[in-house]
N, C-alpha and C positions, 0 to 999 in steps of 0.2 A: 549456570547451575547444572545438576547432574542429571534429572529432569527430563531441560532443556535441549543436553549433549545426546540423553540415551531417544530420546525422541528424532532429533533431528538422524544419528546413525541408521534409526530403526526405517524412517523416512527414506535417505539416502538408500537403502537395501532396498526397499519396496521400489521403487524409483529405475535402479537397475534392470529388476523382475521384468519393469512392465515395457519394457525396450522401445521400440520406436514410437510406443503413444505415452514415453513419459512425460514430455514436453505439456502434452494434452493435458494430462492426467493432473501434472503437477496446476494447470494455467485454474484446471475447474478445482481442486479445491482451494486452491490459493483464494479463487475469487469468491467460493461459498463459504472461508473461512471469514471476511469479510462481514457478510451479511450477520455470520453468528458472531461479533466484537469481538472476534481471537486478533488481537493486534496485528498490523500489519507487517511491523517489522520482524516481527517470525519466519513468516513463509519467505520475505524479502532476504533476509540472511539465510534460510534452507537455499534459496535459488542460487544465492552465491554458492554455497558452497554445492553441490551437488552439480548445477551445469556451466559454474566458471564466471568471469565478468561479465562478457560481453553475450552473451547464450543467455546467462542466468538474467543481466538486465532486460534483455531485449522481451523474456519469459514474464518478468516481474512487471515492467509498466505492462505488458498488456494481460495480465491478468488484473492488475492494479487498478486498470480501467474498468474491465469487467467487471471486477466487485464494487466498486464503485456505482457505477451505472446501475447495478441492480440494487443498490442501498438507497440510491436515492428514487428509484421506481417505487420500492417497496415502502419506502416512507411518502411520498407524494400519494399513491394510491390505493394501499392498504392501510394507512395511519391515517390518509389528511381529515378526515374529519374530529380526530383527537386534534392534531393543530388548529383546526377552526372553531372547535370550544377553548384552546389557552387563548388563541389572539380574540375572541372577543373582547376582552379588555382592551380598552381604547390607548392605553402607554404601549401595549407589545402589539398594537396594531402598527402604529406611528413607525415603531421601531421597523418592521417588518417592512413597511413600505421604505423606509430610507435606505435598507440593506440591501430590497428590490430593483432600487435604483444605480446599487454602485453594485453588483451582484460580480462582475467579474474581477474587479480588482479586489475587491474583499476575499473572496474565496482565493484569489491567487496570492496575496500576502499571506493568508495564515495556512496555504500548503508548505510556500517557500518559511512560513515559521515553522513547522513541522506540529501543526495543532493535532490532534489524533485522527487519526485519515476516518475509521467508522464514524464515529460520533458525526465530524464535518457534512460526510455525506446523508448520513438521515436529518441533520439537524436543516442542511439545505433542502431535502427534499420536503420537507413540514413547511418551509417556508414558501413565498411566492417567487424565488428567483426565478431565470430563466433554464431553462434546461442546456441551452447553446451556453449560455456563460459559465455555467457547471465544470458541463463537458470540456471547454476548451482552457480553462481555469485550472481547472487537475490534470490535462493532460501537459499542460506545459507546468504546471504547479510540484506536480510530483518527479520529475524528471531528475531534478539533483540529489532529493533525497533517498533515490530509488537507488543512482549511480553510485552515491556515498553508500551505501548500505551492502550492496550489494558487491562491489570490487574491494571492501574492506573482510566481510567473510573470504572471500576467495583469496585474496593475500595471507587471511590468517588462516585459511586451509593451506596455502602453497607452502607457509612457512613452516606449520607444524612437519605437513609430510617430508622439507627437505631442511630442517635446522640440523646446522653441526656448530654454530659459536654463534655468542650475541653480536658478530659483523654482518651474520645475515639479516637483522633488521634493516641493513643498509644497504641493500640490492637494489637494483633500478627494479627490477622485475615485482620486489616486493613492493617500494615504496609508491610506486605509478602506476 
């Protein structure tokens, strides 16, 4: 959308400005865009395209963790006493203990399904998971859809800036 395009340029400018503490700059608000449910795949496409695949991935999981890690702090201990007036009810007690118990492959299927990364992590921190199965859950959870996300902006940045015919969809450079 146009929006979308004139934000992420305005982004990319700012970005340049701030020189060697882009990196930085970019990592914090990526991660406190997080905490306010500005979807992740946002900043996750700005990182592609602004510092490239492998820069912008490496940028993006660990900002990814970061806001993460703080979503579910902020919901464990600034919310949890709102989640322990829902689970009184004794069915989403139940429920909460069986999720407790599988805590890390649950959280690591519906990263690898791509569930919506905020919502997951405050909805885990309300819960009684463990914080270790969290952490290691999204960090190995979010890692394909970080890479997909991320080397496909930066493709469709390489392409834009160097298309001369529709055979350059068919570049190694492009497609890999």
């Amino acid at each position: 959308s146009g929006g979308r395009a004139l934000f992420e340029q305005k982004f990319s400018s700012y970005m340049e400005k701030t020189g060697p503490l882009a990196p930085f700059a970019f990592m914090g608000v990526y991660a406190l865009s997080i905490v306010l449910f500005i979807p992740a795949s946002v900043f996750t496409s700005i990182g592609g395209l602004v510092f490239g695949s492998w820069t912008g991935f490496l940028l993006n999981f660990i900002a990814a963790n970061i806001g993460g890690i703080l979503s579910f702090f902020i919901a464990r201990y600034l919310l949890g006493s709102l989640a322990e007036r829902i689970l009184r009810h004794k069915h989403l007690q139940k429920f909460d203990d069986k999720v407790t118990e599988h805590g890390f492959s649950i959280i690591l299927y519906m990263r690898l399904m791509f569930f919506p990364f905020t919502y997951l992590n405050f909805a885990v921190g309300l819960s009684k998971i463990k914080f270790s199965d969290f952490f290691w859950s999204t960090f190995i959870g979010i890692i394909p859809g970080i890479m997909i996300v991320t080397f496909m902006a930066a493709a469709v940045k390489k392409l834009l800036l160097t298309y001369k015919s529709p055979l350059d969809f068919l570049r190694p450079d492009i497609i890999i």
